[in-house]
N, CA, C and O of each residue as an XYZ file, in Angstrom:
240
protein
N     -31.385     -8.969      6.751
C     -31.092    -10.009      5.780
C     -30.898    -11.324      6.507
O     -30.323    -11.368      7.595
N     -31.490    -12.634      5.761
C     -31.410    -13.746      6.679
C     -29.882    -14.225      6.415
O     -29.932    -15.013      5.470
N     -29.000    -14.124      6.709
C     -27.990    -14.938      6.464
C     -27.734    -16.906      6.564
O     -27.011    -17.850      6.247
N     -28.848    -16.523      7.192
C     -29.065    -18.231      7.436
C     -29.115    -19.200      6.719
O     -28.537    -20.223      7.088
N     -29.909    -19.169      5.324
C     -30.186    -19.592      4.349
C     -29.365    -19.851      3.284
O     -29.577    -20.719      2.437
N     -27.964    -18.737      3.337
C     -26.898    -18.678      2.239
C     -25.697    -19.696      2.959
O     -25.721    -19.885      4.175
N     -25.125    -20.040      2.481
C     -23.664    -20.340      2.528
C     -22.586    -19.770      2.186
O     -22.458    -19.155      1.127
N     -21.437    -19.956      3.296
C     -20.192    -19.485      2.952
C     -19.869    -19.812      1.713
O     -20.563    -20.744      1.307
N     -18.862    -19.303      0.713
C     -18.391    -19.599     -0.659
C     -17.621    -20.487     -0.709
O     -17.544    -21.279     -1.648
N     -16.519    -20.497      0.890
C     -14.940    -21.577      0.747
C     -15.789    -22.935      1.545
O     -15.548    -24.037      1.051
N     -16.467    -22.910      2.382
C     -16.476    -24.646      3.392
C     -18.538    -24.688      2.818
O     -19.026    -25.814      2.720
N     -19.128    -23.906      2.628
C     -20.474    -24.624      2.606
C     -21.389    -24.329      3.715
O     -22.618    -24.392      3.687
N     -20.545    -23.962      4.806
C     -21.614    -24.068      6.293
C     -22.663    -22.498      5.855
O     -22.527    -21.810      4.844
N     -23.353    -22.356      6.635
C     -23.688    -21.139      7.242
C     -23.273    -19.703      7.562
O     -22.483    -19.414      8.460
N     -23.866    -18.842      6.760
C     -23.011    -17.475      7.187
C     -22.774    -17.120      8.253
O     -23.064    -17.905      9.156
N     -22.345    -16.210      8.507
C     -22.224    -15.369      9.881
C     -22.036    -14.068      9.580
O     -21.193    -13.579      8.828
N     -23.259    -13.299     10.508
C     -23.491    -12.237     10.230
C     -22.454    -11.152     10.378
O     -22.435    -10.088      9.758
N     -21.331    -11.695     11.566
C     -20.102    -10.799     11.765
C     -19.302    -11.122     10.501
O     -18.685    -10.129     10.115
N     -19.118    -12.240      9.714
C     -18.130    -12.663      8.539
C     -18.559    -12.280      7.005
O     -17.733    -12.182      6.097
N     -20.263    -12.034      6.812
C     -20.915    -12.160      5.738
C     -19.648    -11.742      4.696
O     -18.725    -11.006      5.046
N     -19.755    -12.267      3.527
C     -20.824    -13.745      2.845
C     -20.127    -14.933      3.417
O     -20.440    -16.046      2.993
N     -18.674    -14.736      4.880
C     -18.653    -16.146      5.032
C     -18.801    -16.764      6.285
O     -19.680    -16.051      6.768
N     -18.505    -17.714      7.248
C     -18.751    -18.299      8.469
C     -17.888    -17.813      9.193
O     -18.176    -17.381     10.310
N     -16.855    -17.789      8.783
C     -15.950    -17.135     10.155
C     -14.356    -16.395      9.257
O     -14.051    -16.211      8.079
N     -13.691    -16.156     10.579
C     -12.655    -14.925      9.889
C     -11.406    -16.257      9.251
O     -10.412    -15.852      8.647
N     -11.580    -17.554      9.438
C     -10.758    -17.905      8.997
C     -11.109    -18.576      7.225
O     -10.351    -18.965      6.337
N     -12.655    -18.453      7.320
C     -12.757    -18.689      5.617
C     -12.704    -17.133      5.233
O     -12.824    -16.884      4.033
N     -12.574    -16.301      5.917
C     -12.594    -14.991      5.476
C     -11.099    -14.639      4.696
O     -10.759    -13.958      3.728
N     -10.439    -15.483      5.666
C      -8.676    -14.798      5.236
C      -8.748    -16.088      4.000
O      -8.651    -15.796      2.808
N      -8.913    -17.396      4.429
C      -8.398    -18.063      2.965
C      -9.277    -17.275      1.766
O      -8.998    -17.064      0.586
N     -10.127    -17.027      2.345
C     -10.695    -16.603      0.345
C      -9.885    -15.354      0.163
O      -9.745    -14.960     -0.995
N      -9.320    -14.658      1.158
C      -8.440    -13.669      0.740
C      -6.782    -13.847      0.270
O      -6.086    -13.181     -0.497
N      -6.549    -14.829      0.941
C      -5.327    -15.707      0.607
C      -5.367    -16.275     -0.976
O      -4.309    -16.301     -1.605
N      -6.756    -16.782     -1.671
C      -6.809    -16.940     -2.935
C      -6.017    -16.129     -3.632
O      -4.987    -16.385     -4.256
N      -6.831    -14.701     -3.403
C      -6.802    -13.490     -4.410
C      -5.241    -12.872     -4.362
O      -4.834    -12.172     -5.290
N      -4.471    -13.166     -3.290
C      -2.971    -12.904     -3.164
C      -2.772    -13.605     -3.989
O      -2.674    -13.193     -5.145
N      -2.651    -14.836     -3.685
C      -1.802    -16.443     -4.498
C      -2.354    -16.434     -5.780
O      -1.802    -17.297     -6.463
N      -3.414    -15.676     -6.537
C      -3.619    -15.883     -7.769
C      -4.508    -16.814     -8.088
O      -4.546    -17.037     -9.298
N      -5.415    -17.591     -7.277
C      -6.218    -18.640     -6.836
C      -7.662    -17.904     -7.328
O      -8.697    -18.527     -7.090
N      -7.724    -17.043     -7.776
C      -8.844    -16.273     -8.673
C      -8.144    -15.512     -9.679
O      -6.930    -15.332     -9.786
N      -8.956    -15.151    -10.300
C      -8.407    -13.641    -11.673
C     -10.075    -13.327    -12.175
O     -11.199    -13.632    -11.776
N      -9.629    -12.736    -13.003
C     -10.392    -11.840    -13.786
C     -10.137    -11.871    -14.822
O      -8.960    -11.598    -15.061
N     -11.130    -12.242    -16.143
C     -10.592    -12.796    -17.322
C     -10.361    -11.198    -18.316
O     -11.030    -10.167    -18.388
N      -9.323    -11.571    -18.846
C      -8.872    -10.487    -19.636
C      -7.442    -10.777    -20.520
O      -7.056    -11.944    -20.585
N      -6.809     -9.910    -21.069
C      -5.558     -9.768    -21.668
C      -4.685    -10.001    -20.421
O      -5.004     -9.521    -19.334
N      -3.587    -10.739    -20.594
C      -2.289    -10.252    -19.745
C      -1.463     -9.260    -19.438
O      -0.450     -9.077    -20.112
N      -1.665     -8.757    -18.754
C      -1.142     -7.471    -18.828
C       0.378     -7.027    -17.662
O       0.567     -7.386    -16.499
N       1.336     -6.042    -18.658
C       2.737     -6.389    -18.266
C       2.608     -5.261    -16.720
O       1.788     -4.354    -16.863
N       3.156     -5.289    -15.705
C       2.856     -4.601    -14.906
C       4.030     -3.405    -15.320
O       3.681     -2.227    -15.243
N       5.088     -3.660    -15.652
C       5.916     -2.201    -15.717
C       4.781     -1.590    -16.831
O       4.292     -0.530    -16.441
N       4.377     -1.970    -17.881
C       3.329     -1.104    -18.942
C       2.357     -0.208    -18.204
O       2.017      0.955    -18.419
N       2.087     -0.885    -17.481
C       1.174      0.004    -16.518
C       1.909      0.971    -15.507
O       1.356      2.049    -15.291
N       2.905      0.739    -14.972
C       3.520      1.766    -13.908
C       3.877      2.528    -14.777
O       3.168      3.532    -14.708
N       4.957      2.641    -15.964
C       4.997      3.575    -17.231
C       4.040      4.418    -17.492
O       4.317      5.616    -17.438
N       2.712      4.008    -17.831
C       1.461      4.826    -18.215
C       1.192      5.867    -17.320
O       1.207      7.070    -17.580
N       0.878      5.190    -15.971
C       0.694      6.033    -14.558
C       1.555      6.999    -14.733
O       1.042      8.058    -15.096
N       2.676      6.998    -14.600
C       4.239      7.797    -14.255
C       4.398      8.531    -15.357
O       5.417      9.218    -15.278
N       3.565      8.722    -16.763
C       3.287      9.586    -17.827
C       2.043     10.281    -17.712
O       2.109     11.399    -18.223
N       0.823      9.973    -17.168
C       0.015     10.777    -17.231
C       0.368     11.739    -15.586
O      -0.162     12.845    -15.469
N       1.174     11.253    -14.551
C       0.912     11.958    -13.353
C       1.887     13.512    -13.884
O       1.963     14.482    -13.130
């Protein structure tokens, strides 16, 4: 695969084939730092987290 041609998602540069899809391990951790901090989602209902540990802890 050419990685050459794509760009990282967070700065724009150039992939890297050790980082793919990004340039290096430090746009690697911020785009992972997003998904901690809430800096992405997934569109849906809000959902209560004890509702869910409840459910789990009834079907186990």
């Amino acid at each position: 695969m050419n990685t050459s041609s794509k760009r990282c998602p967070v700065c724009k540069r150039s992939r890297s084939e050790e980082f793919t899809p990004f340039c290096s391990k430090r746009c690697k951790d911020r785009d992972l730092a997003r998904w901690f901090g809430d800096g992405y989602s997934v569109p849906g209902d809000p959902v209560n987290p004890e509702e869910i540990a409840h459910k789990d802890w009834d079907e186990a």
